[in-house]
N, CA, C and O atoms as a printed pandas DataFrame, in Angstrom:
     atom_number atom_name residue_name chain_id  residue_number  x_coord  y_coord  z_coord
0              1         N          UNK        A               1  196.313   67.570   82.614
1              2        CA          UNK        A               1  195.438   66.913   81.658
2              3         C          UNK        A               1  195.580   67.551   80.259
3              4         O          UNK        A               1  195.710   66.826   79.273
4              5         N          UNK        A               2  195.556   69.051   80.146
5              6        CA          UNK        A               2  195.536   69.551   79.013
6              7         C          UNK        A               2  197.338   69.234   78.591
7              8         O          UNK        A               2  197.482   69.161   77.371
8              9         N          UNK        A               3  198.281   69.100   79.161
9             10        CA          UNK        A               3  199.602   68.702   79.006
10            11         C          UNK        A               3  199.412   67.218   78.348
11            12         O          UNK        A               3  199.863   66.915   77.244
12            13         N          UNK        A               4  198.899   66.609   78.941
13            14        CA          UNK        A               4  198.738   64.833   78.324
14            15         C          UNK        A               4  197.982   64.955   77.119
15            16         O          UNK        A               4  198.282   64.240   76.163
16            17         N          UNK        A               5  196.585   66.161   77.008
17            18        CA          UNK        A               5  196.240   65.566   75.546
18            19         C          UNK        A               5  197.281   66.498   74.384
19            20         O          UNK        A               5  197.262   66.257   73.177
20            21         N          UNK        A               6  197.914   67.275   74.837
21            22        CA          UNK        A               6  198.644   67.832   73.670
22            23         C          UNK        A               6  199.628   67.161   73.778
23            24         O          UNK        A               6  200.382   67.563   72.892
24            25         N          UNK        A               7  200.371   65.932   74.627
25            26        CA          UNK        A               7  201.167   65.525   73.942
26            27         C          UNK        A               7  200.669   64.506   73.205
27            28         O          UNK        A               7  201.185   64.351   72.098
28            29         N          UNK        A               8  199.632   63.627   73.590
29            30        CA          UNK        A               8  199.348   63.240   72.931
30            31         C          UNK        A               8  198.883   62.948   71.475
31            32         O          UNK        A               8  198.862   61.916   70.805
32            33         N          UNK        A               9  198.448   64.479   71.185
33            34        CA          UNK        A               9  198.278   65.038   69.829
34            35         C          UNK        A               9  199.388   65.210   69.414
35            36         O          UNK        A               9  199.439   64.753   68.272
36            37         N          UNK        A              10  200.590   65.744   69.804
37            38        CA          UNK        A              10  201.975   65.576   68.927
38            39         C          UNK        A              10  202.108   64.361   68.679
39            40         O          UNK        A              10  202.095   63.999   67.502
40            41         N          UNK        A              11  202.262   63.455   69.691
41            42        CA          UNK        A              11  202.471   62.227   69.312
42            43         C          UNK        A              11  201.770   61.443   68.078
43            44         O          UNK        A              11  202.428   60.881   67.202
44            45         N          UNK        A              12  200.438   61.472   68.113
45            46        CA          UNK        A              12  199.983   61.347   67.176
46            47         C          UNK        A              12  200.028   61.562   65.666
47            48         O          UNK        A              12  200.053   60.792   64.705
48            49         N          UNK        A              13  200.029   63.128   65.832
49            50        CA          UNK        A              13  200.704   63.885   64.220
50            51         C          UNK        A              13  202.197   63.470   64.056
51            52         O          UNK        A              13  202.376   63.189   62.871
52            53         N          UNK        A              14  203.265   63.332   64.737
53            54        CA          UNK        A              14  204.305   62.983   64.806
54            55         C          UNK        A              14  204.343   61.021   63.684
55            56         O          UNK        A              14  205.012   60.651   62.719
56            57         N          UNK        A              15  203.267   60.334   64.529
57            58        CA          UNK        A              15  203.066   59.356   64.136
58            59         C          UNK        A              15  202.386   59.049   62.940
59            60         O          UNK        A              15  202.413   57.923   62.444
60            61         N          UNK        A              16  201.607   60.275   62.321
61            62        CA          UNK        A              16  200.548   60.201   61.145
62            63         C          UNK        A              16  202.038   60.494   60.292
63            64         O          UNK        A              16  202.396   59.421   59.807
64            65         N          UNK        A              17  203.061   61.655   59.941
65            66        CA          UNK        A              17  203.475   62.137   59.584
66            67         C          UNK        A              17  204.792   60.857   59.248
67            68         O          UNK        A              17  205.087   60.484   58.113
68            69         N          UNK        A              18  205.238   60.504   60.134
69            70        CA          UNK        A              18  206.273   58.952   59.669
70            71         C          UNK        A              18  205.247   58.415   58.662
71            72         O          UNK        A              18  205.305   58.583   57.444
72            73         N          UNK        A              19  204.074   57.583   59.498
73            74        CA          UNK        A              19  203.693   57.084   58.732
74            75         C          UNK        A              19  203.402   57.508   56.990
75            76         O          UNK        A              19  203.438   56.656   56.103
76            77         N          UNK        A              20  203.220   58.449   56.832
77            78        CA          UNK        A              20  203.207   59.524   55.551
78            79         C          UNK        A              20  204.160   59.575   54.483
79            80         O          UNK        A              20  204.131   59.699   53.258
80            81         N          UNK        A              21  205.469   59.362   55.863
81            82        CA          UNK        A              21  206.832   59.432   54.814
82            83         C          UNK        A              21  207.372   58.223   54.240
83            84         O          UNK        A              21  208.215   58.079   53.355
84            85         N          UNK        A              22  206.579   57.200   55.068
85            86        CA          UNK        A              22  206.778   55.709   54.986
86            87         C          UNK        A              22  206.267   55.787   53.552
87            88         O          UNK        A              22  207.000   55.846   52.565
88            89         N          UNK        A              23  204.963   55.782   53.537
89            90        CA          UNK        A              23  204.334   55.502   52.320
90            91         C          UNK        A              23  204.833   56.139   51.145
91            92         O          UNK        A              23  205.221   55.574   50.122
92            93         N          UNK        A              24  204.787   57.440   51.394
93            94        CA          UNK        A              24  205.660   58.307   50.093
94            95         C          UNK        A              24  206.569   57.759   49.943
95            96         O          UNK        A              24  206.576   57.300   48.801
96            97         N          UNK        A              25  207.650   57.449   50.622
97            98        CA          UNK        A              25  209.190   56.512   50.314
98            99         C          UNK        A              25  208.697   55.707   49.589
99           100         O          UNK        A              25  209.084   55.864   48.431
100          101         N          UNK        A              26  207.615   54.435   49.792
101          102        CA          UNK        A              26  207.379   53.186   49.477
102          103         C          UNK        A              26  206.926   53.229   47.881
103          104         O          UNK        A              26  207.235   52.391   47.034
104          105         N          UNK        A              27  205.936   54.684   47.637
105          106        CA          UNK        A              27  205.347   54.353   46.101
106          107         C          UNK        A              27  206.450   54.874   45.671
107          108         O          UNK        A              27  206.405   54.498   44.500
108          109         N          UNK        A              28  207.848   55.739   45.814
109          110        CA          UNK        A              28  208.788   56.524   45.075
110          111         C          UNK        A              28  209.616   54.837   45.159
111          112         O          UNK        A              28  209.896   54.543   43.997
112          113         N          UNK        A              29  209.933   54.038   45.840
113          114        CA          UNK        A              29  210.917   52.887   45.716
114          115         C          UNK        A              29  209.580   51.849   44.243
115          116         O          UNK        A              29  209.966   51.167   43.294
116          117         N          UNK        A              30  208.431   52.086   44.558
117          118        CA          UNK        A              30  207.794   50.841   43.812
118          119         C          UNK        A              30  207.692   51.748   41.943
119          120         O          UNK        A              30  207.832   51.319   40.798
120          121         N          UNK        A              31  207.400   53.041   42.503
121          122        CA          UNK        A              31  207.726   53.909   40.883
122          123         C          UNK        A              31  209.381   53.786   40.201
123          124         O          UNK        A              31  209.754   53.866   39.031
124          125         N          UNK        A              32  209.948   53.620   41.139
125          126        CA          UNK        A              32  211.521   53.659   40.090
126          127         C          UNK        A              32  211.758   52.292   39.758
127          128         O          UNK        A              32  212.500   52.057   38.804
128          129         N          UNK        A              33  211.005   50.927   40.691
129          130        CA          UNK        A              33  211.534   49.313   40.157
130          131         C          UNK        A              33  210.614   49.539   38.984
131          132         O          UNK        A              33  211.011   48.940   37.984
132          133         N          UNK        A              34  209.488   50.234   38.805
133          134        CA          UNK        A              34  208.916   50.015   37.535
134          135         C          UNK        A              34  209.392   50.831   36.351
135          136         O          UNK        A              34  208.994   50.551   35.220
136          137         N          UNK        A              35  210.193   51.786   36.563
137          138        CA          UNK        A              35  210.709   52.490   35.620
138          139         C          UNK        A              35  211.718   51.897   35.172
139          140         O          UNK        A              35  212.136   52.005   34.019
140          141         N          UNK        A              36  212.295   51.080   36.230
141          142        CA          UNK        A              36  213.797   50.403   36.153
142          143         C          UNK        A              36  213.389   49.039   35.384
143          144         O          UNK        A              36  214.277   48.550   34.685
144          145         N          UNK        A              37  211.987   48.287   35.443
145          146        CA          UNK        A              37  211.616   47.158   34.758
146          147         C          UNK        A              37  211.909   47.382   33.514
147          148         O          UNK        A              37  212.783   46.872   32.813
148          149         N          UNK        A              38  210.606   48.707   33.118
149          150        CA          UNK        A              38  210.722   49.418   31.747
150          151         C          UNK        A              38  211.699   49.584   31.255
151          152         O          UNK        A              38  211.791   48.841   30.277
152          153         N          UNK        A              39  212.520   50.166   31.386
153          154        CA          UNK        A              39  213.718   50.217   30.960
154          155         C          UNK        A              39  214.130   48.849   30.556
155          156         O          UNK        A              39  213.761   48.451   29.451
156          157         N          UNK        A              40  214.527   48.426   30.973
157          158        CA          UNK        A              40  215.028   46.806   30.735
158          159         C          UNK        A              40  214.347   45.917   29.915
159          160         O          UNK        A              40  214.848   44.989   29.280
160          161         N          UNK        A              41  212.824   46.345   29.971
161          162        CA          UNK        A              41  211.902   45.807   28.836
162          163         C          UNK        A              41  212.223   46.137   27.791
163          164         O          UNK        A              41  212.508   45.346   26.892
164          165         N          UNK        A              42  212.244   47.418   27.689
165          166        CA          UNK        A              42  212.748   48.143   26.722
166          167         C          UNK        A              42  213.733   47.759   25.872
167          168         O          UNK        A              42  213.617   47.639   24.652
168          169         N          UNK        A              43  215.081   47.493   26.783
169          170        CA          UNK        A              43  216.458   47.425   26.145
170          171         C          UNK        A              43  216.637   45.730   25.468
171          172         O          UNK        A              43  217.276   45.399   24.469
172          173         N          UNK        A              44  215.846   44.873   26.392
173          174        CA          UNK        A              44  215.561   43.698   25.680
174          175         C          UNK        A              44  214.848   43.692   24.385
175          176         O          UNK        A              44  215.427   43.229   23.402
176          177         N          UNK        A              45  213.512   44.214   24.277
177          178        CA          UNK        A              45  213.013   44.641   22.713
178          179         C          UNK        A              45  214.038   44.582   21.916
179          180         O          UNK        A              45  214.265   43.747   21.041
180          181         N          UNK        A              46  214.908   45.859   22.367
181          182        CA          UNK        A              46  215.938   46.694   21.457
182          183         C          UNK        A              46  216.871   45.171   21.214
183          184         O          UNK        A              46  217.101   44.535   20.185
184          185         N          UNK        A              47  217.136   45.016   22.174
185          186        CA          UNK        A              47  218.434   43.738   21.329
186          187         C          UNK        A              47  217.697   42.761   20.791
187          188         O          UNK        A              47  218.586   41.947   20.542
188          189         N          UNK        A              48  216.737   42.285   20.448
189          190        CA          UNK        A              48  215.814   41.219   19.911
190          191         C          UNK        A              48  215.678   41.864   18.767
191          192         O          UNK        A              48  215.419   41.225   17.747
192          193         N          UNK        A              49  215.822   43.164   18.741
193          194        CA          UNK        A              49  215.405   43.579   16.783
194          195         C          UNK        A              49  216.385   43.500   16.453
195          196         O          UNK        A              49  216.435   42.827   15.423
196          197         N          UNK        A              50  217.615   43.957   16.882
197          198        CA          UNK        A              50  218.578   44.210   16.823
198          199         C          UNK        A              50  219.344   42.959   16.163
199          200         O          UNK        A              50  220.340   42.983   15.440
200          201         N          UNK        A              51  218.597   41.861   16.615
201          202        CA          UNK        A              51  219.567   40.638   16.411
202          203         C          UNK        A              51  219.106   39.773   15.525
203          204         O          UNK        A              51  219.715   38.855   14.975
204          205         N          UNK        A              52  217.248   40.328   15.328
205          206        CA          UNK        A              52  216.628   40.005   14.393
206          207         C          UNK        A              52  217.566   40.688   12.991
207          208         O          UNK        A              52  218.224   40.040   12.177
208          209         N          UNK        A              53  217.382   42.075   13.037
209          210        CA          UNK        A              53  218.053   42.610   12.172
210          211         C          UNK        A              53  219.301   42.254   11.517
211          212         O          UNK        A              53  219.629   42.531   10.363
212          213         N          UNK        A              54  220.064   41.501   12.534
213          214        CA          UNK        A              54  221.209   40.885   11.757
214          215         C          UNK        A              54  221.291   39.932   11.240
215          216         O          UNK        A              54  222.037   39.617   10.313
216          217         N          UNK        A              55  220.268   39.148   11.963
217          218        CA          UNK        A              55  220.054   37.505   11.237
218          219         C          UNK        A              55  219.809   37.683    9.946
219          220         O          UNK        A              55  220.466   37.368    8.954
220          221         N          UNK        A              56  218.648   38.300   10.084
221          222        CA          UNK        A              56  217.819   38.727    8.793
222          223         C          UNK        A              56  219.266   39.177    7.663
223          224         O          UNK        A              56  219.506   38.583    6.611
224          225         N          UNK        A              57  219.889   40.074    8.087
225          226        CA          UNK        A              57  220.753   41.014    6.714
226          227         C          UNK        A              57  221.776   39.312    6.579
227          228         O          UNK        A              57  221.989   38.844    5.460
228          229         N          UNK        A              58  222.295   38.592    7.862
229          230        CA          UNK        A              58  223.271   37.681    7.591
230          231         C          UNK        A              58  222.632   36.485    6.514
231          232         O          UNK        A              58  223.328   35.926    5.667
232          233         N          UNK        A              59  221.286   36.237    6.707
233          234        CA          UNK        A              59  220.195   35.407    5.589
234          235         C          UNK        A              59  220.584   35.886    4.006
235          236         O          UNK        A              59  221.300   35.281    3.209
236          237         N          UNK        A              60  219.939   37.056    3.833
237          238        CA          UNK        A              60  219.851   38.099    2.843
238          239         C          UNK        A              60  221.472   38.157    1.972
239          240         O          UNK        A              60  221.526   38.141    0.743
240          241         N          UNK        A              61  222.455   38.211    2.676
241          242        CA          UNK        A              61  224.011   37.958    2.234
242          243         C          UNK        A              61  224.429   36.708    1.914
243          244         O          UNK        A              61  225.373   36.511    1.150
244          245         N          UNK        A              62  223.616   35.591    2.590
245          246        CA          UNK        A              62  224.106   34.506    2.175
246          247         C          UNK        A              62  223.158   34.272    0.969
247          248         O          UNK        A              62  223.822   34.033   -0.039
248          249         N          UNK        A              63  222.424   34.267    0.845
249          250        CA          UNK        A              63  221.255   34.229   -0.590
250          251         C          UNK        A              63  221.562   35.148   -1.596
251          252         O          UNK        A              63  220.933   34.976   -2.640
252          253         N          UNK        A              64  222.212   35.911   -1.577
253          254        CA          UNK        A              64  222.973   36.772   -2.627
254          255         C          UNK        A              64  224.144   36.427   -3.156
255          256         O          UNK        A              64  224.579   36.570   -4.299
256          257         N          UNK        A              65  224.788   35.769   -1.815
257          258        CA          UNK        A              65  226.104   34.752   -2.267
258          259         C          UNK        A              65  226.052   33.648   -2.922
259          260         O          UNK        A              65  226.877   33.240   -3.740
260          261         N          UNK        A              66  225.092   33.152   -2.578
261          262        CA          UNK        A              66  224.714   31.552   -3.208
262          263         C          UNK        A              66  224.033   31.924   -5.170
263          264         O          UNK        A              66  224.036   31.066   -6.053
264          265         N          UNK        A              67  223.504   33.491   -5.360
265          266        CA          UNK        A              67  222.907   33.268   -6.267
266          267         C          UNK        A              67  224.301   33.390   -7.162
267          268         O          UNK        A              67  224.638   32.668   -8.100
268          269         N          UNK        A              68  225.072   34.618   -6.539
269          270        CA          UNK        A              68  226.283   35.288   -7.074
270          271         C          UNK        A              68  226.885   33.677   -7.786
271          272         O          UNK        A              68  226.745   33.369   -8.969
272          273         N          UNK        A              69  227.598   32.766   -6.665
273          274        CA          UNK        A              69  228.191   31.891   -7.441
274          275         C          UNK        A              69  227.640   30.858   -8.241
275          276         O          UNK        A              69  228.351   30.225   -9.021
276          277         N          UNK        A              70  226.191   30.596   -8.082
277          278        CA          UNK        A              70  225.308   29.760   -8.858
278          279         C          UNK        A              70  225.569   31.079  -10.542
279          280         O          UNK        A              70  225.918   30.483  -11.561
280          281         N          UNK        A              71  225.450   32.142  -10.639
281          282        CA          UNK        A              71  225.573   32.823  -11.906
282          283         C          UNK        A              71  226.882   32.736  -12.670
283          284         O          UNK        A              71  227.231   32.798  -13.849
284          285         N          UNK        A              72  227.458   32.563  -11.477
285          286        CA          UNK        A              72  229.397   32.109  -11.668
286          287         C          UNK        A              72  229.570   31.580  -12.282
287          288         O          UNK        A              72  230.195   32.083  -13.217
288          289         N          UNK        A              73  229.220   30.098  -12.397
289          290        CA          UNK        A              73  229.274   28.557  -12.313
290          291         C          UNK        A              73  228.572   28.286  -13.519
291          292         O          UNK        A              73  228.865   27.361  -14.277
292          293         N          UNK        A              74  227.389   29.319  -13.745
293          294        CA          UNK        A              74  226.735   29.341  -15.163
294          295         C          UNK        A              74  227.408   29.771  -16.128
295          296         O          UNK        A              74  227.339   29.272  -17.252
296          297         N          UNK        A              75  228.325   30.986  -15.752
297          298        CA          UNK        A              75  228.957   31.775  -16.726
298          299         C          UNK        A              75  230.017   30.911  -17.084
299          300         O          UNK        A              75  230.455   30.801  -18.229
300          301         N          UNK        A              76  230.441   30.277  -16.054
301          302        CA          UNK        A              76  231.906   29.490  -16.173
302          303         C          UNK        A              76  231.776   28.499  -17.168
303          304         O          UNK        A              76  232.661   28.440  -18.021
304          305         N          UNK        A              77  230.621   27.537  -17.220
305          306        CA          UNK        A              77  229.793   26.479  -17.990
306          307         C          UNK        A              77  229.581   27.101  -19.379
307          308         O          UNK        A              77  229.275   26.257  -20.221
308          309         N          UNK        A              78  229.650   28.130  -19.749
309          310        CA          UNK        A              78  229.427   28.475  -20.951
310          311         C          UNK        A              78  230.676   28.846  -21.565
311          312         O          UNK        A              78  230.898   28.423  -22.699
312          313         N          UNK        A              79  231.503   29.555  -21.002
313          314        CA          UNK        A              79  232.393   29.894  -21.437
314          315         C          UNK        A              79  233.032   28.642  -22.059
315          316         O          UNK        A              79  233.370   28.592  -23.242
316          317         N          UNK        A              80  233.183   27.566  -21.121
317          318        CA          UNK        A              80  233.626   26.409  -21.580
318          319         C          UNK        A              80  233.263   25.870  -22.673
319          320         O          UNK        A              80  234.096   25.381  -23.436
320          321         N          UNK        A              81  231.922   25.869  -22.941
321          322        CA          UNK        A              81  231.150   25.265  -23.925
322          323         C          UNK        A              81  231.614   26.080  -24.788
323          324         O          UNK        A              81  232.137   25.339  -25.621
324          325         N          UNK        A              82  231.782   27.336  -25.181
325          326        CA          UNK        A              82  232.241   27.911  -25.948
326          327         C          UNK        A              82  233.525   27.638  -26.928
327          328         O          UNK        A              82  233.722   27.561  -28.141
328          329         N          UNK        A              83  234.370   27.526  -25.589
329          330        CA          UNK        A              83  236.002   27.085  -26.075
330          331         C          UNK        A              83  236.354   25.796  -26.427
331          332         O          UNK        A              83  237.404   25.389  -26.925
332          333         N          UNK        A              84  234.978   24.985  -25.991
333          334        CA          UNK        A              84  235.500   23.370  -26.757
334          335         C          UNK        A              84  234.873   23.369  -27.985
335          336         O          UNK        A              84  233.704   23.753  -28.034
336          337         N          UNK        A              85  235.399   23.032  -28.916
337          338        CA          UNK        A              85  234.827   22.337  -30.653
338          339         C          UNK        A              85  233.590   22.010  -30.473
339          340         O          UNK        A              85  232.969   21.884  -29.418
340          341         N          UNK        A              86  233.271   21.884  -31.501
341          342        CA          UNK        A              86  232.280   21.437  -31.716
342          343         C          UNK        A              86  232.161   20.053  -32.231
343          344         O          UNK        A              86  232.672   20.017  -33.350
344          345         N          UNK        A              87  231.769   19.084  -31.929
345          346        CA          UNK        A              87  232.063   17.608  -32.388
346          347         C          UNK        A              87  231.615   17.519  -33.825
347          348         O          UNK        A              87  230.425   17.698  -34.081
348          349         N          UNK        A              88  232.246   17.328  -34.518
349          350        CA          UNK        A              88  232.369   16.515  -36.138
350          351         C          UNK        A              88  231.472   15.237  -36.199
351          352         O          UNK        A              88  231.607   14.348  -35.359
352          353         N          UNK        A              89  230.996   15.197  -36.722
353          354        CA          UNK        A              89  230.786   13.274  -37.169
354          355         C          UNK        A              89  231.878   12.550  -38.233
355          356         O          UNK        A              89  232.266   12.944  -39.333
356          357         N          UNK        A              90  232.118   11.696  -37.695
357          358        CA          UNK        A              90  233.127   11.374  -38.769
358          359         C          UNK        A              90  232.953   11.179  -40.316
359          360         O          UNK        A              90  232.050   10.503  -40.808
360          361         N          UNK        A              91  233.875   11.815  -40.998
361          362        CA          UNK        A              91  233.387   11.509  -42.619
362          363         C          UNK        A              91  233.292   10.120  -42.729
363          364         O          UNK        A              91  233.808    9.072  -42.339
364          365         N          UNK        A              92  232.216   10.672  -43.580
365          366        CA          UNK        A              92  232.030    8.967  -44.541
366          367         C          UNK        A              92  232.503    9.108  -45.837
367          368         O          UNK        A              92  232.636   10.235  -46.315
368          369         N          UNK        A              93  232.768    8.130  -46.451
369          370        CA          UNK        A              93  233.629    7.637  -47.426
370          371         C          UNK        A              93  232.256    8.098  -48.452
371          372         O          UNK        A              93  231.040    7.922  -48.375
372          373         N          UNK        A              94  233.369    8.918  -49.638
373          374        CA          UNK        A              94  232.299    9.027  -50.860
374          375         C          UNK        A              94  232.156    7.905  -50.951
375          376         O          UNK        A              94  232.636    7.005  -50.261
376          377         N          UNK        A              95  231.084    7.836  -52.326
377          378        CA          UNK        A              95  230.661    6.599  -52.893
378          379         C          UNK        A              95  232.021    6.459  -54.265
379          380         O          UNK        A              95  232.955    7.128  -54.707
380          381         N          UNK        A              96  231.291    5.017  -54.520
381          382        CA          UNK        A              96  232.676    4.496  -55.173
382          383         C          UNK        A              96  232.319    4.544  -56.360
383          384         O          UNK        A              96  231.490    3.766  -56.833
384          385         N          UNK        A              97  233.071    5.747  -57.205
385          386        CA          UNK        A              97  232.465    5.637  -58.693
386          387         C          UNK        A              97  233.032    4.385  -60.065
387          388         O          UNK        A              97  234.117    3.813  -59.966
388          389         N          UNK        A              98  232.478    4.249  -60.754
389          390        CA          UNK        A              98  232.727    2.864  -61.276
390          391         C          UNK        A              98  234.270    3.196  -61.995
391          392         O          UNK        A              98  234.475    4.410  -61.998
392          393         N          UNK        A              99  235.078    2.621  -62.431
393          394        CA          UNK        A              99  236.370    2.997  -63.244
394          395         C          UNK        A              99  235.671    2.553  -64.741
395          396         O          UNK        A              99  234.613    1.924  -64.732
396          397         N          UNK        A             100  236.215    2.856  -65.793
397          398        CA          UNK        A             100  236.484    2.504  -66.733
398          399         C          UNK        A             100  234.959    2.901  -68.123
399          400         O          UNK        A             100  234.137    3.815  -68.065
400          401         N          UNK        A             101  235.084    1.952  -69.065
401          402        CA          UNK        A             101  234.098    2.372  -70.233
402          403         C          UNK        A             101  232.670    2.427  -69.454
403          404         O          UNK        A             101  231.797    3.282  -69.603
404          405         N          UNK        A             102  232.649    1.123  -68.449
405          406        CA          UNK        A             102  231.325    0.667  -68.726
406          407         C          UNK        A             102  230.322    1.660  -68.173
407          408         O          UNK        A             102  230.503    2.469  -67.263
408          409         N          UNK        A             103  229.460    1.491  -68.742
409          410        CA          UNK        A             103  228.046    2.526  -68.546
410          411         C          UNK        A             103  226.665    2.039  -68.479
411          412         O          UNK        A             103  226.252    1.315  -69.385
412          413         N          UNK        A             104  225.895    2.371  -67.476
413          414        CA          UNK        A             104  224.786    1.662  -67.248
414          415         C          UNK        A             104  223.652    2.417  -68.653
415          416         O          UNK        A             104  223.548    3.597  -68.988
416          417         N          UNK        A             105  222.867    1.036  -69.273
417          418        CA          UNK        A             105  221.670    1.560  -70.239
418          419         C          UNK        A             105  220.891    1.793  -69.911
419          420         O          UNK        A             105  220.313    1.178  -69.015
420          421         N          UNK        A             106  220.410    2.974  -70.564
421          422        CA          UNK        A             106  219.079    2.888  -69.703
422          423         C          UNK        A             106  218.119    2.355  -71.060
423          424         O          UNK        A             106  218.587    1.945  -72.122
424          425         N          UNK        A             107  216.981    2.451  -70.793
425          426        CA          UNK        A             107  216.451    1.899  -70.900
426          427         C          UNK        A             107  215.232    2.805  -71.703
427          428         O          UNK        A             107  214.186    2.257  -72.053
């Protein structure tokens, strides 16, 4: 009898003790998928700024480009204006002075 309850008590502690290691295994497997989530949360963030960040600088380059050749295009426009004449009006014909003696009286 005293043989049956001590094995029974091994058996038991034997059985508390799996069970023990079960569980410890189980929160060490459910602590690393969450470390392993994190991580990955993480690294997603990271490429979302990341790509923000480039959009953003690729925006920023093209709006610098667009002003660059809009200043171009201004400069170019003037220069031109510069190098063409300036339009004349066409002469007009003096007036026609009278020939000869006659002379207006006055009066």
């Amino acid at each position: 009898e005293e043989a049956a309850k001590k094995k029974a008590a091994e058996e038991a502690a034997k059985k508390k003790a799996t069970e023990e290691a079960a569980k410890k295994k189980a929160e060490e497997e459910a602590a690393k998928k969450k470390a392993a989530e994190e991580a990955a949360r993480k690294k997603a963030e990271e490429e979302a700024a990341k790509k923000k960040a480039a959009e953003e600088a690729a925006k920023k380059k093209a709006t610098e480009e667009a002003a660059r050749k809009k200043a171009e295009e201004e400069a170019a426009k003037k220069r031109a204006e510069r190098r063409r004449p300036p339009r004349r009006p066409q002469r007009r014909r003096p007036p026609r002075r009278p020939r000869g003696r006659r002379r207006r009286r006055r009066p």
